[in-house]
C-alpha positions in Angstrom: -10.8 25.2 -93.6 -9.3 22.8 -91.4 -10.6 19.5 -90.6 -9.9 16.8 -88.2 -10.1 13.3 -88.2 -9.3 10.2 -86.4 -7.7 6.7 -86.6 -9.0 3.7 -84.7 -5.0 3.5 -84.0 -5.5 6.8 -81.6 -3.9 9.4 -84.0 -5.3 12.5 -84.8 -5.3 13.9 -88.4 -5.7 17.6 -89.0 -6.2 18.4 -92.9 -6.2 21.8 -94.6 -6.7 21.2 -98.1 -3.7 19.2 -99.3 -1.6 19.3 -96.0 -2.0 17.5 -92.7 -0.5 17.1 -89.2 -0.5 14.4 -87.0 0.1 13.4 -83.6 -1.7 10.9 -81.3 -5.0 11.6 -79.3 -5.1 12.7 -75.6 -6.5 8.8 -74.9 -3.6 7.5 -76.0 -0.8 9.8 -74.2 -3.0 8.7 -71.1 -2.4 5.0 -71.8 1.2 5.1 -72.4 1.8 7.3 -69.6 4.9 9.5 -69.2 7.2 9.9 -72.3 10.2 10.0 -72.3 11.4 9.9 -75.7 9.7 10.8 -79.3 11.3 9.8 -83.0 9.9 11.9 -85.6 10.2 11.0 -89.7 12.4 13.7 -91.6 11.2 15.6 -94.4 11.2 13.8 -97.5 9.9 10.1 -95.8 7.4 8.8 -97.8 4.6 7.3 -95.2 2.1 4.8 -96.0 -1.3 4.4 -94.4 -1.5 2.1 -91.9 2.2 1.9 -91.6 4.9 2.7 -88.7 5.5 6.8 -89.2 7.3 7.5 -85.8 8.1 6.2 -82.6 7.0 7.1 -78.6 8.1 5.9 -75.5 7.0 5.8 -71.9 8.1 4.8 -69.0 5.4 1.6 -69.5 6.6 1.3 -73.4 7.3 1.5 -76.7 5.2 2.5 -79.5 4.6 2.9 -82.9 2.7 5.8 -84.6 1.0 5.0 -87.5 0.2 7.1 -90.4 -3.7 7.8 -91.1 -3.1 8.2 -94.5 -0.5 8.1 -97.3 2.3 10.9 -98.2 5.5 12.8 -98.3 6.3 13.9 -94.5 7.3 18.0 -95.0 8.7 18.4 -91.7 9.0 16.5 -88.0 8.5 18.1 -84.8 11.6 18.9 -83.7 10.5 20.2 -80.3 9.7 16.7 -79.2 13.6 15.5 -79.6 14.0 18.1 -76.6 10.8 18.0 -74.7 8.7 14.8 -75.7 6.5 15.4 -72.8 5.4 17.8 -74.9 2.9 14.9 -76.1 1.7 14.4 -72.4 1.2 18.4 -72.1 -0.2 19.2 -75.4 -0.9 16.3 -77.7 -3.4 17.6 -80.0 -1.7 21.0 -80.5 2.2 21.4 -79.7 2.5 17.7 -79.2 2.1 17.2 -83.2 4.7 14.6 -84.6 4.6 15.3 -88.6 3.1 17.3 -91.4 2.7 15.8 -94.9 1.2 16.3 -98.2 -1.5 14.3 -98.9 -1.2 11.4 -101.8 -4.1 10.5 -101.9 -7.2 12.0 -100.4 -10.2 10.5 -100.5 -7.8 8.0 -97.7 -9.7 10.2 -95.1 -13.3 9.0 -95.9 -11.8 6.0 -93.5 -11.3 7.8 -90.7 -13.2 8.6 -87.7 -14.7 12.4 -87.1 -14.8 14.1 -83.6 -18.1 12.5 -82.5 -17.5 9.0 -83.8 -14.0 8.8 -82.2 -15.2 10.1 -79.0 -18.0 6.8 -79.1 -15.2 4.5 -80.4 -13.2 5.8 -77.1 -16.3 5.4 -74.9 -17.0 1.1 -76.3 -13.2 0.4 -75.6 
């Protein structure tokens, strides 16, 4: 069963038992406005929570994804290094910029669910 999740940093986590994607939420493709490029890690990058994972910029600016969690990245979206306004067009579905395997789980129990993200969203 797959589970999402969210960061205060505006990604998106979505976790099926020990593998996740991630991209950032719709708020935050709305605040940087039209991208224009997208850097993905490769498979094999080890990504710490908290820490830069990829890059994204606009036409307003760069930048930085973080990871939610901790873990080896299994793949990067390539589709973005040919159509990064893929993350203005779809950025909770084809807009996704990594998968990984999980290191350490119980990293998610810091993260925000649907509702609370949407009433984080609504105080900013």
């Amino acid at each position: 069963m797959t589970q999402t999740y969210f960061s205060k940093d505006h990604e998106w986590i979505s976790v099926d038992g020990t593998t996740a994607t991630v991209g950032i939420t719709d708020y935050a493709q709305a605040q940087l406005g039209d991208i224009v490029f997208a850097e993905v890690p490769t498979a094999g990058t080890k990504v710490e929570k908290g820490k830069e994972a990829a890059v994204v910029e606009s036409v307003k600016a760069a930048s930085d994804v973080y990871a939610p969690v901790s873990g080896e990245v299994i793949a990067g979206n390539a589709a973005l290094a040919d159509d990064p306004s893929l993350v203005n067009t779809a950025p909770e579905s084809d807009g996704w910029f990594f998968t990984l395997t999980l290191s350490d789980p119980s990293e998610l129990d810091g993260l925000m669910d649907d509702a609370g993200y949407k009433a984080f969203v609504e105080g900013l």
